[in-house]
Structures are given as C-alpha cells and as structure tokens.
Backbone as ProteinMPNN parsed JSONL, in Angstrom:
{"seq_chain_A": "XXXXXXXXXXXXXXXXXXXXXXXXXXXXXXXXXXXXXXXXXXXXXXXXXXXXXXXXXXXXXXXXXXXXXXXXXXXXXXXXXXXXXXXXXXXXXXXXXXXXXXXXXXXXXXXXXXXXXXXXXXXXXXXXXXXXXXXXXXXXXXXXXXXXXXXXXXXXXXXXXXXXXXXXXXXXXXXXXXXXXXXXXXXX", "coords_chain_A": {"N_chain_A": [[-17.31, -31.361, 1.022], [-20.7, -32.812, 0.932], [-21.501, -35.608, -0.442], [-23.96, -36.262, -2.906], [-25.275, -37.917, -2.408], [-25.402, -38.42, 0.633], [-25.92, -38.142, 3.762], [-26.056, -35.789, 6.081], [-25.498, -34.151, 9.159], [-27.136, -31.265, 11.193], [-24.802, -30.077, 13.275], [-25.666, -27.801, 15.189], [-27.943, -25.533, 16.062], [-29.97, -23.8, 12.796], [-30.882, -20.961, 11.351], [-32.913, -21.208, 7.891], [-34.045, -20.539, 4.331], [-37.168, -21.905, 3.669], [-37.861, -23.457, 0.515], [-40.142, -23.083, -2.424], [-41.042, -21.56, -0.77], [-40.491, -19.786, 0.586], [-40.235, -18.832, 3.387], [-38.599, -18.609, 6.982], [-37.102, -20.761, 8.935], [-36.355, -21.941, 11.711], [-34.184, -24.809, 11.542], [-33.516, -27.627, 14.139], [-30.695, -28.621, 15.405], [-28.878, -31.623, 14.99], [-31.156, -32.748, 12.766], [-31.001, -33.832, 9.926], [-30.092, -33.95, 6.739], [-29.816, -33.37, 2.977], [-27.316, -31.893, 1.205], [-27.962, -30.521, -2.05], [-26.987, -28.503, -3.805], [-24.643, -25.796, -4.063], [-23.938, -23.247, -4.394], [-22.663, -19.961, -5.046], [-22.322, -19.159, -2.63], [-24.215, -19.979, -0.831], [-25.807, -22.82, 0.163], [-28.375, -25.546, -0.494], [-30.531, -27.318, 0.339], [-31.957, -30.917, 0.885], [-34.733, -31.228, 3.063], [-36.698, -33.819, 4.072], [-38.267, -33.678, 6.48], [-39.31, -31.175, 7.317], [-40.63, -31.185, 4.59], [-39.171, -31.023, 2.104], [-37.127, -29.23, -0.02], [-34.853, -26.391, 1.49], [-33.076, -23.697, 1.991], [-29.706, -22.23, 3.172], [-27.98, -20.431, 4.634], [-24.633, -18.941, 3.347], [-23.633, -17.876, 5.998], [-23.795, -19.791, 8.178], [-22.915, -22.812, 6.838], [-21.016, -23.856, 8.568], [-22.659, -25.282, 9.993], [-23.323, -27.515, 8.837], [-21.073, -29.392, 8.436], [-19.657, -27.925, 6.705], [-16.887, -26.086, 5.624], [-16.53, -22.111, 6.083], [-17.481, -20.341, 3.426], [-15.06, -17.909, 1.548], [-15.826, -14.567, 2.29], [-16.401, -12.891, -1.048], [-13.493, -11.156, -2.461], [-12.795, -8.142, -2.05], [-12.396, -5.375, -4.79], [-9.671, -3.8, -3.952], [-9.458, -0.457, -2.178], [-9.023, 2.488, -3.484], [-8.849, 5.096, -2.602], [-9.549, 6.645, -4.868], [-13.037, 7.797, -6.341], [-14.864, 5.332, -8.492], [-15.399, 5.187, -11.622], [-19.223, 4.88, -12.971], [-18.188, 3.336, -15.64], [-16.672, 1.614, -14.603], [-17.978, 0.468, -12.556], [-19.759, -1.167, -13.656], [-19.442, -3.251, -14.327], [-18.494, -4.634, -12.244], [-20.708, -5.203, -10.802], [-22.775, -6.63, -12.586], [-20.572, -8.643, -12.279], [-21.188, -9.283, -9.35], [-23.879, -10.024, -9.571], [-23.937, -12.443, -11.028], [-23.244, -14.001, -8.907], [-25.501, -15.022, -7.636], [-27.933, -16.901, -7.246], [-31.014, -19.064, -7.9], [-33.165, -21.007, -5.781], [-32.971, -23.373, -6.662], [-32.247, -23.722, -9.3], [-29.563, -24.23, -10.685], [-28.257, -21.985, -11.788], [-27.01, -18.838, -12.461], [-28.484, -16.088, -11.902], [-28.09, -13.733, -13.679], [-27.755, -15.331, -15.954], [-29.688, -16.698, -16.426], [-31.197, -14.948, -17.333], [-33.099, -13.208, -15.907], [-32.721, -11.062, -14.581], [-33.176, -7.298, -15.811], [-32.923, -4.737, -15.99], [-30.424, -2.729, -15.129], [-29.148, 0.289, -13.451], [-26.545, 2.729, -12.864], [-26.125, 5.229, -11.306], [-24.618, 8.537, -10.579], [-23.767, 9.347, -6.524], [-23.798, 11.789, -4.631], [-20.002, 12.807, -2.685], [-18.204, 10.63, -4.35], [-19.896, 8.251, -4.09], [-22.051, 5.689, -5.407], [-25.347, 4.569, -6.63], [-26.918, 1.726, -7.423], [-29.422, 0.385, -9.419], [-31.348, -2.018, -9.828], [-33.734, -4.016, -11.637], [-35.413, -6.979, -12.256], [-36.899, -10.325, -12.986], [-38.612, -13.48, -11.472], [-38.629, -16.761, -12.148], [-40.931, -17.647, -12.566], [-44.445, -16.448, -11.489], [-45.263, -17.296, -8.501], [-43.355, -18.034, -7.306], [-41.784, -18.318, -4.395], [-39.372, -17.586, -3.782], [-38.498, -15.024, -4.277], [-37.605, -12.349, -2.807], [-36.12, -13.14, -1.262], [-33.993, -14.048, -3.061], [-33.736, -11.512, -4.371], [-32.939, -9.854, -2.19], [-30.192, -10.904, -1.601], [-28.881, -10.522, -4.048], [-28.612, -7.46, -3.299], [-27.232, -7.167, -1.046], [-25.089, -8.153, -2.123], [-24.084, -6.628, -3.89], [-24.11, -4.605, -2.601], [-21.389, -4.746, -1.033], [-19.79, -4.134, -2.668], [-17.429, -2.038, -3.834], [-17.463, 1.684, -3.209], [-19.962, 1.483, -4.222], [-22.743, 3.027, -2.637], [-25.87, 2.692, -2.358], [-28.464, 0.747, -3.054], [-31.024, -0.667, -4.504], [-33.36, -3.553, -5.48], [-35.805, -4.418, -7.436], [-38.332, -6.176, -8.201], [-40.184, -7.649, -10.884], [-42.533, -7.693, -13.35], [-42.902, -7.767, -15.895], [-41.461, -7.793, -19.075], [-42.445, -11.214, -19.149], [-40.941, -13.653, -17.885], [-39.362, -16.053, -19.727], [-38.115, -19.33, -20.86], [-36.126, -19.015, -22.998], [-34.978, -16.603, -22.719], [-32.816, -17.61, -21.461], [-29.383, -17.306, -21.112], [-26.612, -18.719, -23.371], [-24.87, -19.926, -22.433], [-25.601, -20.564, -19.974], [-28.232, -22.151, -20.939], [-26.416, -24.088, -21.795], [-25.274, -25.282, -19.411], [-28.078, -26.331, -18.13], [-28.127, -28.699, -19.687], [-30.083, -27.768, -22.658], [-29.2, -27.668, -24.704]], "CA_chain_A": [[-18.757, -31.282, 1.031], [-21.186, -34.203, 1.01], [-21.837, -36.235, -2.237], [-25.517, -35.848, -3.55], [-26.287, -38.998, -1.849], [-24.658, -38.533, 1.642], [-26.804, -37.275, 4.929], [-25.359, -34.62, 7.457], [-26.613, -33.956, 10.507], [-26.536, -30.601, 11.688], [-24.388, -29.852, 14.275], [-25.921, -26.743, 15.373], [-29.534, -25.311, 15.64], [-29.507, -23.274, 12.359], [-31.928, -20.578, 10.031], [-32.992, -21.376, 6.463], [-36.238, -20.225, 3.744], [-38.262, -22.671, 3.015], [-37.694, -22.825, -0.966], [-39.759, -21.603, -2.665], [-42.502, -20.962, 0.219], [-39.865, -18.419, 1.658], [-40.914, -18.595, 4.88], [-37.473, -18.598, 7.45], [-37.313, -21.53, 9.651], [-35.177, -23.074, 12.431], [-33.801, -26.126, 11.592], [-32.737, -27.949, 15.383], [-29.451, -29.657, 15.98], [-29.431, -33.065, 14.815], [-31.569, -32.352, 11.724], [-30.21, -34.775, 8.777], [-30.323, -33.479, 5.336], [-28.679, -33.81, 1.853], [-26.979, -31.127, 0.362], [-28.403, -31.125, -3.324], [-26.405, -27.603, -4.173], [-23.45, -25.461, -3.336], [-23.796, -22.169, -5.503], [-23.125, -18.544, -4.862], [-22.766, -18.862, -0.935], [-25.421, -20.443, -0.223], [-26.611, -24.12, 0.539], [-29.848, -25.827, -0.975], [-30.514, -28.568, 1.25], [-33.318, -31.53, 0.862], [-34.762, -31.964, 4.354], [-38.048, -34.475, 3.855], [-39.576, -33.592, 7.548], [-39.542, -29.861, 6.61], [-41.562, -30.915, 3.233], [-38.596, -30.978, 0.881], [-36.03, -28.164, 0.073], [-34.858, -25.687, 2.661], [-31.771, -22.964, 1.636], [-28.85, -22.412, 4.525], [-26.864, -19.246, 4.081], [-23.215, -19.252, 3.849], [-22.853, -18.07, 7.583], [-24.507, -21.364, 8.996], [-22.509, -23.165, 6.494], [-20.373, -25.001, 9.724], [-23.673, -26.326, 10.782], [-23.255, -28.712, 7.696], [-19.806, -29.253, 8.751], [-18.806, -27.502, 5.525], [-16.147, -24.877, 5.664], [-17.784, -21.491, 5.506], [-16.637, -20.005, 1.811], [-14.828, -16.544, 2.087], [-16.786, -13.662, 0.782], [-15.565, -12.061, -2.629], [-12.485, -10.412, -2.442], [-13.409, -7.027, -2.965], [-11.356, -4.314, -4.737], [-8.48, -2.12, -3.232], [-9.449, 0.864, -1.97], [-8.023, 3.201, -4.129], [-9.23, 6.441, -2.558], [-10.214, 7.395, -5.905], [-13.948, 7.107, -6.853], [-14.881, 4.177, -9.654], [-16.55, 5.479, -12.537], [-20.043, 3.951, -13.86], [-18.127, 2.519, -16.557], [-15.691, 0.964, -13.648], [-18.478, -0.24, -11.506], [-21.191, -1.795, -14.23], [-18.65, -4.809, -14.911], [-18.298, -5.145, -11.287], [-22.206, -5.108, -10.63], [-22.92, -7.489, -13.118], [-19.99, -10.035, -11.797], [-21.89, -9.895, -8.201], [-25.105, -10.802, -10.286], [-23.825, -13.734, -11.087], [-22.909, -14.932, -7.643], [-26.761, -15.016, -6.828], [-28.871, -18.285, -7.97], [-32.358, -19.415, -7.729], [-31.959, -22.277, -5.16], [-34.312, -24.319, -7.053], [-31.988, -24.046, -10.297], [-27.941, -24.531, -11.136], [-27.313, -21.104, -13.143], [-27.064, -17.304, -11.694], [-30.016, -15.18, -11.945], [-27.755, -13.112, -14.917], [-27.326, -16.357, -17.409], [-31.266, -17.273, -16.54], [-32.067, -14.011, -18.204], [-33.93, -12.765, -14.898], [-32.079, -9.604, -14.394], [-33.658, -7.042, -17.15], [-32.112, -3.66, -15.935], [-29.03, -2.275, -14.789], [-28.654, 1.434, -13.951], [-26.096, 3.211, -12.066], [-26.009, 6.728, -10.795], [-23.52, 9.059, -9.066], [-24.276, 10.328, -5.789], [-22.162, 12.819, -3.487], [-18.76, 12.113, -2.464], [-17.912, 9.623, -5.183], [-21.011, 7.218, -3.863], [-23.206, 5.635, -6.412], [-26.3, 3.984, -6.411], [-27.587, 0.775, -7.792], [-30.867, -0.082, -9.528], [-31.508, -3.386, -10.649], [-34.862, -4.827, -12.107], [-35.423, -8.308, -11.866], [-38.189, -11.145, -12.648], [-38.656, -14.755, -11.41], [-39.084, -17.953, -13.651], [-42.356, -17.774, -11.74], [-44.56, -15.361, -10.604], [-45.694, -17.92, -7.23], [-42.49, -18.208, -6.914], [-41.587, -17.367, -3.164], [-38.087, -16.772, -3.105], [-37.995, -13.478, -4.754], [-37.508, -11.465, -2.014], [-34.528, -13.82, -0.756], [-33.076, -13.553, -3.86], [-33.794, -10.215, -4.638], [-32.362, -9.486, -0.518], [-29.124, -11.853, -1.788], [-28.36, -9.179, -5.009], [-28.903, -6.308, -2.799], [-26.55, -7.127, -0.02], [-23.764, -8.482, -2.726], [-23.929, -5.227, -4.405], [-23.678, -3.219, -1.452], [-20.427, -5.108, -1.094], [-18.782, -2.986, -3.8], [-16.494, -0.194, -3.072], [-17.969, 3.167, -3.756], [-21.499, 1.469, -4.097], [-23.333, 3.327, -0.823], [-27.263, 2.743, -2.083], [-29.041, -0.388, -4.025], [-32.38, -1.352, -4.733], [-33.306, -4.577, -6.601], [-36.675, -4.489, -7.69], [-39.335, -7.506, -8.41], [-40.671, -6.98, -11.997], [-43.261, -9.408, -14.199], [-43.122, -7.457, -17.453], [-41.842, -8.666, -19.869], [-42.742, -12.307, -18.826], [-39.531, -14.67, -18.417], [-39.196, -17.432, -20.48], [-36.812, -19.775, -21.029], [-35.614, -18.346, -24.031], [-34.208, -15.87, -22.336], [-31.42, -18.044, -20.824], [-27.755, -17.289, -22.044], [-26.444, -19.939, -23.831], [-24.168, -20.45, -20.955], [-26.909, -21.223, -18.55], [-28.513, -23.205, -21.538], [-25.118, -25.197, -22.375], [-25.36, -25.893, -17.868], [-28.553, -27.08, -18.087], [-28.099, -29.279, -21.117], [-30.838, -27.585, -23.028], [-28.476, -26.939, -26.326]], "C_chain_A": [[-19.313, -32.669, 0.775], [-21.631, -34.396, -0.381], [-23.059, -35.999, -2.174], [-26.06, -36.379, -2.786], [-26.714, -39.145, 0.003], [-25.213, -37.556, 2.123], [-25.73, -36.871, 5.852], [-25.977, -34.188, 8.154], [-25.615, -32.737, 11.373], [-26.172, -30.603, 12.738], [-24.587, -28.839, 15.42], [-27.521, -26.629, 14.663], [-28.865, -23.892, 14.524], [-30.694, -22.646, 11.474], [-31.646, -21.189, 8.929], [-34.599, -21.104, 6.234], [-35.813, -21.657, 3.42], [-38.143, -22.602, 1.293], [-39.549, -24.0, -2.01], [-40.852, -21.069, -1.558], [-41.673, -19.462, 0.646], [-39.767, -17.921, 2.386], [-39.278, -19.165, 5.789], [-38.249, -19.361, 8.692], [-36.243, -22.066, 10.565], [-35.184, -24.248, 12.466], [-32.639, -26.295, 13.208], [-31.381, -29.123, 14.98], [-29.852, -30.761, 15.869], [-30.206, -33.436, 14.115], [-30.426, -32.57, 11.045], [-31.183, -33.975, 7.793], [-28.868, -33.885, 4.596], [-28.706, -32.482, 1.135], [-27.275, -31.5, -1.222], [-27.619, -29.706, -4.389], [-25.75, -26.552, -3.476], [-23.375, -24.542, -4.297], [-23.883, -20.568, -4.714], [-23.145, -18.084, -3.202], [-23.633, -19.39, -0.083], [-25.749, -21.871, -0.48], [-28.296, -24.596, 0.256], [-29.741, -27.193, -0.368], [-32.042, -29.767, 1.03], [-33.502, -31.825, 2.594], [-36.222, -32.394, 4.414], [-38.649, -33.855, 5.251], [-39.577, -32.222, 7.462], [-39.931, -29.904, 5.361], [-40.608, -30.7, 1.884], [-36.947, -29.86, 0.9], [-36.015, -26.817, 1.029], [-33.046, -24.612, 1.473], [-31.144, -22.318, 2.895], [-27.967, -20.896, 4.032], [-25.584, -19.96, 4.32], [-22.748, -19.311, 5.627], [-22.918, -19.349, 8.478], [-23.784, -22.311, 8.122], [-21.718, -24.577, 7.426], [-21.694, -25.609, 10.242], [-24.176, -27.659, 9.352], [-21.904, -29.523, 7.85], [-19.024, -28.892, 7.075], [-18.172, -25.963, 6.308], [-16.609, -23.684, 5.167], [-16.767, -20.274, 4.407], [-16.313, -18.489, 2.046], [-15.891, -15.771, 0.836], [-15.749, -13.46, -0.466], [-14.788, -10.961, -1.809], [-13.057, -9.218, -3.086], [-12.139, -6.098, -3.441], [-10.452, -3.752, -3.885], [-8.859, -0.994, -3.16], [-8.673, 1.805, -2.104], [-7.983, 4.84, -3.506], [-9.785, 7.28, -3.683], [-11.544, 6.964, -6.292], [-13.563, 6.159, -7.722], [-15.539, 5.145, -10.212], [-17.392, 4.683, -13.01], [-19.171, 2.984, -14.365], [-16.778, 1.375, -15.665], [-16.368, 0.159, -13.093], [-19.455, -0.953, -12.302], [-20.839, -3.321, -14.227], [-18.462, -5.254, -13.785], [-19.38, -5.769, -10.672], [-22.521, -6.424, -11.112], [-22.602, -8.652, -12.426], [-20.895, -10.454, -10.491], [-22.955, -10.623, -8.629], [-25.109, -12.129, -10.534], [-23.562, -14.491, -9.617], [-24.475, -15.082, -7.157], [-27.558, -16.077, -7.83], [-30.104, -18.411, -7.049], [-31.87, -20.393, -6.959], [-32.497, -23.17, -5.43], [-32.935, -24.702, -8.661], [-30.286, -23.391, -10.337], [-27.354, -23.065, -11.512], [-27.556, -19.658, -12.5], [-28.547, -16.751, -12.796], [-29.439, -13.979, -13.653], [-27.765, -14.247, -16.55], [-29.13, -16.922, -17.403], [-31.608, -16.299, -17.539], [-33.077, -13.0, -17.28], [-33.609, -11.09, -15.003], [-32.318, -8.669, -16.254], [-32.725, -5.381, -17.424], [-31.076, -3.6, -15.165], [-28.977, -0.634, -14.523], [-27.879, 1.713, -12.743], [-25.802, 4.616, -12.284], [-25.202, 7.016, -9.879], [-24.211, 9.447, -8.081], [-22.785, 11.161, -4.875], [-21.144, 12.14, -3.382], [-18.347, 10.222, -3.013], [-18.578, 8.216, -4.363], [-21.502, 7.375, -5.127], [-24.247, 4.794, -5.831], [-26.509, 2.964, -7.483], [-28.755, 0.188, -8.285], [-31.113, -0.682, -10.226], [-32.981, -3.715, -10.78], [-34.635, -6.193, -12.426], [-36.419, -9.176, -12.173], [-37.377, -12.538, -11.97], [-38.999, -15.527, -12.375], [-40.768, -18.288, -13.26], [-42.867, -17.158, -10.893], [-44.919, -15.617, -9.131], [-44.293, -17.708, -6.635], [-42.01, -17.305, -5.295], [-40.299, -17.118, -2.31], [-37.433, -15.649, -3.284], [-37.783, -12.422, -3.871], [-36.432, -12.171, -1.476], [-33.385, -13.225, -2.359], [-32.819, -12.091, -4.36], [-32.825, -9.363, -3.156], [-30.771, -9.998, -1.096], [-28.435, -10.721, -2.489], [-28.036, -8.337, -4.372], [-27.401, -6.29, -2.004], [-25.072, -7.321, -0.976], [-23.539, -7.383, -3.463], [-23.166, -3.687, -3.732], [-22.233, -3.287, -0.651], [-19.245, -4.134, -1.562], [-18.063, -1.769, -3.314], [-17.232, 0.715, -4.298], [-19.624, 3.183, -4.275], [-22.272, 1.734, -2.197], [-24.993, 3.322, -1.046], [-27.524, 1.251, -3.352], [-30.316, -0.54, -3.815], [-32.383, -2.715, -5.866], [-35.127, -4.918, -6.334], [-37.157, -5.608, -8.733], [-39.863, -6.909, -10.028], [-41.561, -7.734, -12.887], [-43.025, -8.956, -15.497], [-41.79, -6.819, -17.778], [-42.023, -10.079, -19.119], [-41.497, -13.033, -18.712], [-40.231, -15.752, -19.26], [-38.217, -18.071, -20.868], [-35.966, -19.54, -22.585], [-34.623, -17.383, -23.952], [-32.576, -16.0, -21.569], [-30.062, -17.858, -21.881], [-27.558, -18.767, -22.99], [-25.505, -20.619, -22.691], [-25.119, -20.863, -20.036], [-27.408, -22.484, -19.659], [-27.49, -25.082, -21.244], [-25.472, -26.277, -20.158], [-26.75, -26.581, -17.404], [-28.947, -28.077, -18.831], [-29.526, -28.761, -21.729], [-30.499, -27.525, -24.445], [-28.134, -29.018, -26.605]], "O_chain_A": [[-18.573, -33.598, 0.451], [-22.012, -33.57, -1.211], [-23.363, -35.377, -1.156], [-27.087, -35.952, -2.261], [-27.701, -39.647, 0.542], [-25.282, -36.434, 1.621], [-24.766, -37.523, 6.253], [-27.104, -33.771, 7.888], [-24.489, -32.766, 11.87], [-26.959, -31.081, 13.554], [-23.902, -28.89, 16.442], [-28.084, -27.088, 13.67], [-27.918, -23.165, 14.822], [-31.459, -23.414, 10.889], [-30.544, -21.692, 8.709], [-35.63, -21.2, 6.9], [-34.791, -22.265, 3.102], [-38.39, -21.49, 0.827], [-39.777, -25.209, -2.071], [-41.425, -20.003, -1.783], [-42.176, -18.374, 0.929], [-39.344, -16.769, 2.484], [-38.748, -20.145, 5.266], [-39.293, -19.057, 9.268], [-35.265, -22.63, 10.073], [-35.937, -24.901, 13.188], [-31.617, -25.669, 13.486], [-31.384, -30.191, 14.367], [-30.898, -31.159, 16.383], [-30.457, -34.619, 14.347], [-29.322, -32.041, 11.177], [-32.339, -33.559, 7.876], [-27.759, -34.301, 4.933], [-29.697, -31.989, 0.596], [-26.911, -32.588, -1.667], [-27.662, -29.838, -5.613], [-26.147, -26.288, -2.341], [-22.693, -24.908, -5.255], [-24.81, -20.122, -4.038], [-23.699, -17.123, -2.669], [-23.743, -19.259, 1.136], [-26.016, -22.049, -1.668], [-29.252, -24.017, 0.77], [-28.875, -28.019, -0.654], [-33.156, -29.245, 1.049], [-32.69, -32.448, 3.278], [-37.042, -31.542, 4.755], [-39.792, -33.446, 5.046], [-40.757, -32.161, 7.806], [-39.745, -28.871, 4.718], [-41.073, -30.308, 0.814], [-36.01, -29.871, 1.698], [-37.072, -26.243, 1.289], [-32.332, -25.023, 0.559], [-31.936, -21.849, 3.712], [-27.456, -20.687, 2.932], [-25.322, -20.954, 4.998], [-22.06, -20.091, 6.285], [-22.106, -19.716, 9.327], [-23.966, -23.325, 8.796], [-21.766, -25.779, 7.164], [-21.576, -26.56, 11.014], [-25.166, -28.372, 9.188], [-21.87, -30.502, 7.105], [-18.108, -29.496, 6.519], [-18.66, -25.157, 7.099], [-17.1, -23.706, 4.039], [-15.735, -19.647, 4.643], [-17.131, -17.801, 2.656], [-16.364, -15.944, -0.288], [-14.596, -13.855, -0.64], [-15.166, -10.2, -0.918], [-13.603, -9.138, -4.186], [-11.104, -6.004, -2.781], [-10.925, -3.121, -2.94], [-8.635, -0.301, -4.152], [-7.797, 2.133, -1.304], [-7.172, 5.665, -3.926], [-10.355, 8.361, -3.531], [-11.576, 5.784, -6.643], [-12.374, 5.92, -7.934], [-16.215, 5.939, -9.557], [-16.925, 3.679, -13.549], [-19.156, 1.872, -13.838], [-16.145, 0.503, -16.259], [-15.869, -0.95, -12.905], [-20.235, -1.532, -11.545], [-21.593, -4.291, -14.155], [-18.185, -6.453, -13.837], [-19.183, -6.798, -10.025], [-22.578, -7.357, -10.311], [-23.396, -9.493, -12.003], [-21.328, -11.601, -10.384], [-23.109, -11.77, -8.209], [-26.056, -12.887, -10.325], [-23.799, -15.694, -9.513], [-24.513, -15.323, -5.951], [-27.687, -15.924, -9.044], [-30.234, -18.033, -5.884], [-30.715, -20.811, -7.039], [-32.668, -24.018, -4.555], [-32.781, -25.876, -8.999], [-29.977, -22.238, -10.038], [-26.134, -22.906, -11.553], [-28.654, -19.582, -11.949], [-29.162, -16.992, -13.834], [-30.247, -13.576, -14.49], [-27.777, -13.949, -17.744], [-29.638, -17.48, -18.376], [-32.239, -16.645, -18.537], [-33.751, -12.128, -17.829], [-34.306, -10.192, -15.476], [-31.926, -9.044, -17.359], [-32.15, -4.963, -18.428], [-30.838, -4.578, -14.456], [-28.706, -0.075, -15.585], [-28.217, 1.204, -11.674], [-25.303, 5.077, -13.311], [-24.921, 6.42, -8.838], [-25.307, 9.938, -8.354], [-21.572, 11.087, -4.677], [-21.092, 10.993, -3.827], [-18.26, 9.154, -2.406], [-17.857, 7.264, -4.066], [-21.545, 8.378, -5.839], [-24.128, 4.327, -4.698], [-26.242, 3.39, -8.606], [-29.228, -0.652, -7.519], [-31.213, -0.294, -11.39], [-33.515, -3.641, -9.674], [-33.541, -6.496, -12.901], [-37.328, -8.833, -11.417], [-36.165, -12.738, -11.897], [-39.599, -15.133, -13.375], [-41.517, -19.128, -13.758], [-42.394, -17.02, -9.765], [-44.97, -14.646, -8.376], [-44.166, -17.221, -5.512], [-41.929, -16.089, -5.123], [-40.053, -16.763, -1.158], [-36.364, -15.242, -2.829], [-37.809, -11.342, -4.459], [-35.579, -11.345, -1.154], [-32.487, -12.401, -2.528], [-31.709, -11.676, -4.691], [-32.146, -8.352, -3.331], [-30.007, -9.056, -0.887], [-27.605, -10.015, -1.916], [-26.866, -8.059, -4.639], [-26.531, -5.483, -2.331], [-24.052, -6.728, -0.627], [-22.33, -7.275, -3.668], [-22.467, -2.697, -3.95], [-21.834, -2.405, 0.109], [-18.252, -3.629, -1.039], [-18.286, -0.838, -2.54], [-17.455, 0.604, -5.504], [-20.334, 4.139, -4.587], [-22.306, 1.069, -1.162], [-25.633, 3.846, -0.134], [-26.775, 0.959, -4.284], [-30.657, -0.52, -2.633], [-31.62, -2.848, -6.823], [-35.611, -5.483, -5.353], [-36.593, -5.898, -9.788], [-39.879, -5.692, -10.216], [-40.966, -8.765, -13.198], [-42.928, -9.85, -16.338], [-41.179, -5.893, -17.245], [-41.481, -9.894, -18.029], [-40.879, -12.967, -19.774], [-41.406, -16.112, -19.334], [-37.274, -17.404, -21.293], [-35.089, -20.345, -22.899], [-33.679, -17.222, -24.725], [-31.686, -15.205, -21.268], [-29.893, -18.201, -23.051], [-28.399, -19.653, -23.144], [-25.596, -21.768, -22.261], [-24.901, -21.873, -19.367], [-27.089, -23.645, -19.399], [-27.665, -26.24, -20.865], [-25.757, -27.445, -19.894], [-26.714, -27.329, -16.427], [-30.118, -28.44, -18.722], [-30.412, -29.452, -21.225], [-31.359, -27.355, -25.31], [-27.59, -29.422, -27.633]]}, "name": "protein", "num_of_chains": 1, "seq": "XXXXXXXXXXXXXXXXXXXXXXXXXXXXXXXXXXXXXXXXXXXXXXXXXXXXXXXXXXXXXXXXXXXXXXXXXXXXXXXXXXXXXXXXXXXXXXXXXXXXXXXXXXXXXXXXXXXXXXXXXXXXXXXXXXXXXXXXXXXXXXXXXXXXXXXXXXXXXXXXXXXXXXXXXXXXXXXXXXXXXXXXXXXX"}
C-alpha cells in the first residue's frame, strides 16, 4: 500500500461517498489520490479536486493498485443452529471491522454502538438489531456506515435478518470511547 505521502493514480474508473457529505461519486481513471487510511475493508482516500476525502470500498480496492483484502473467514457450517449466546460474540467482532472513515478506531471502541439484541427466528435463523449514533449528528456517513454493519452482519452464519438503526439519544461524547480506542488515539 502507498505511504501517507505517496500519490496513486487510479487505474480504473471507480465509486466512492464523499466523506462525510455521503453523496456516491465516480472517480475517472487517472484520478491521483493519497491513501490516508486502510481500516475495516475499506479505503479513505484524500482527493483535493473532489474537495478533500472520498471512501473506496474494498471491491474497487485494485483501482488503487492495492490487493483487494479477503473478506472474514466466516465460521464452518455446522448444520447445527448457533445460539444467541454463540452469535453475540460473533456480532460484536463484525462491529469492530466497521470505522468512521474520518477516524482510526471501529465504531464499537468509539462507543457509537449503544444496543445489541438478538432474536431467534424459524429454522434456526436469527435476527439482528443494532442501535447506533454518530460523533455527529451532520455527520453524513451514517447511512454508509450504518449500510457497512448491516451487510457484515448479514455475513454470519445463521444470521438471516439485520437492521442497524441511526439513534441521537443519549448524545455521544468522547467519553464514551473504550480505552482502547482512547490508548489509539493518544487521548490517555
């Protein structure tokens, strides 16, 4: 991958939001940018004639000429449902693979993520229902990221429904960061 400093020029016309406008844009072929982060699948790119930061999914990844990162290894299909108390620890871990693309630390060590519930449904399916804020209610990538959770969830064996719902109350604040997210953004 390219050092902090070091421009790449895509090779390929390629989507990305707008961060945090959130607005999905084609970046053309031959479009120089600097990778400024590499978290969770996803690419945070500075590109000044698009107004600043832009985010690249993993699949477009080769249009950076970076190698594009395998998904998460998921479980073995055991044929046997998971139980709740099988799938909460699994839930969680996806949580962490999902970052703000504005900031270093998963959306679980920010403190963003407020609920958690999972329910059975029929034939050893469950469902998913996550609550969620932003570090900002302008903020206009909550529906990317909130879309990001959703899809890495739905990943899961024996998860067949998810929602990840937007939420303002209680308020975030940085208080709420783990100390692990703290310790990563030197705040401790």
């Amino acid at each position: 991958m390219s050092d902090e400093n070091e421009w790449v020029e895509l090779s390929r016309d390629c989507e990305a939001v707008m961060v945090p406008a959130g607005h999905t844009v084609l970046l053309p072929q031959g479009t120089k940018a600097v990778v400024t982060q590499s978290l969770g699948g996803s690419y945070t790119v500075h590109v000044p004639q698009y107004g600043g930061l832009l985010r690249i999914a993993n699949r477009d990844a080769d249009a950076l000429g970076i190698a594009t990162a395998p998904e998460a290894a998921r479980p073995a299909e055991t044929g046997e449902p998971l139980t709740i108390e099988q799938l909460e620890p699994m839930v969680w871990e996806q949580l962490r693979t999902c970052f703000d693309p504005e900031i270093p630390v998963n959306i679980v060590d920010l403190g963003l993520v407020y609920d958690l519930q999972i329910q059975p449904l029929e034939e050893g399916k469950s469902r998913v229902d996550v609550k969620m804020t932003l570090t900002a209610q302008g903020c206009g990538m909550g529906a990317s990221i909130a879309a990001d959770a959703k899809y890495k969830i739905l990943g899961l064996q024996g998860i067949d429904e998810a929602e990840v719902e937007i939420v303002w109350s209680p308020v975030w604040n940085p208080n709420m960061i783990s100390p692990e997210g703290r310790a990563k953004l030197g705040m401790d």
